[in-house]
C-alpha positions as CSV (number, residue, x, y, z in Angstrom):
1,X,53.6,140.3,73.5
2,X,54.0,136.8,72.3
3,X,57.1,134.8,73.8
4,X,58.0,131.7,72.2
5,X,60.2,129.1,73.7
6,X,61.4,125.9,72.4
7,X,59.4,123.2,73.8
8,X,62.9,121.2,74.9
9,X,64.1,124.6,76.2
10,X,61.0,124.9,78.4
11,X,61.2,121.3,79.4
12,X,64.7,121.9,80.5
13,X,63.6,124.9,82.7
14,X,60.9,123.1,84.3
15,X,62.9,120.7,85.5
16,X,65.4,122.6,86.9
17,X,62.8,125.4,88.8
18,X,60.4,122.7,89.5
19,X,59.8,121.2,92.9
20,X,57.2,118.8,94.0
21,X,57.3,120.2,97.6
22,X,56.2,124.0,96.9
23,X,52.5,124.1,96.6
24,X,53.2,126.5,93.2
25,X,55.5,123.7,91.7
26,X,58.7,125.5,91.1
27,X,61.3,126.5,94.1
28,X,61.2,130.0,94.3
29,X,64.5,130.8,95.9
30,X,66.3,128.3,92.6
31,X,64.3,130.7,90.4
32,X,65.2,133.8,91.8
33,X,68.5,132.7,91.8
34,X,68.8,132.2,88.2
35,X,67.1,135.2,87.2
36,X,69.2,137.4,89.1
37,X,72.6,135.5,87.8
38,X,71.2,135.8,84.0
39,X,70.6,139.4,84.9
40,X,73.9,140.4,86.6
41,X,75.3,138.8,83.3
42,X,73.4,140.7,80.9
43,X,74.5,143.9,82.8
44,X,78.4,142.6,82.8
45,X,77.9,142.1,79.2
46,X,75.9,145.2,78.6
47,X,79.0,147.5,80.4
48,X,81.6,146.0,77.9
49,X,79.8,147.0,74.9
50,X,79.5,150.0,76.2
51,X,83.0,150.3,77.3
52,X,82.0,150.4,81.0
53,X,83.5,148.3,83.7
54,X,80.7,146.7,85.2
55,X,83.5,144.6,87.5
């Protein structure tokens, strides 16, 4: 599978996940963070098209 982002949407990311103190170069807990907020949304928005309340 072949993902392509946008090189300013990638840039964008970076910066906000990144973090000169980690030794892996991103903050983990910022990443997690929005990963599970983009998820809870695409199950909120997931429910109302299926005509669930996902409250």
């Amino acid at each position: 599978m072949k993902v392509n982002i946008p090189a300013d949407v990638y840039a964008e990311i970076a910066e906000l996940i990144g973090s000169e103190a980690s030794p892996v170069g991103i903050d983990a807990k910022k990443t997690h963070i929005i990963i599970l907020h983009k998820l809870i949304n695409i199950e909120r928005r997931l429910a109302r098209l299926e005509g669930k309340d996902a409250g």
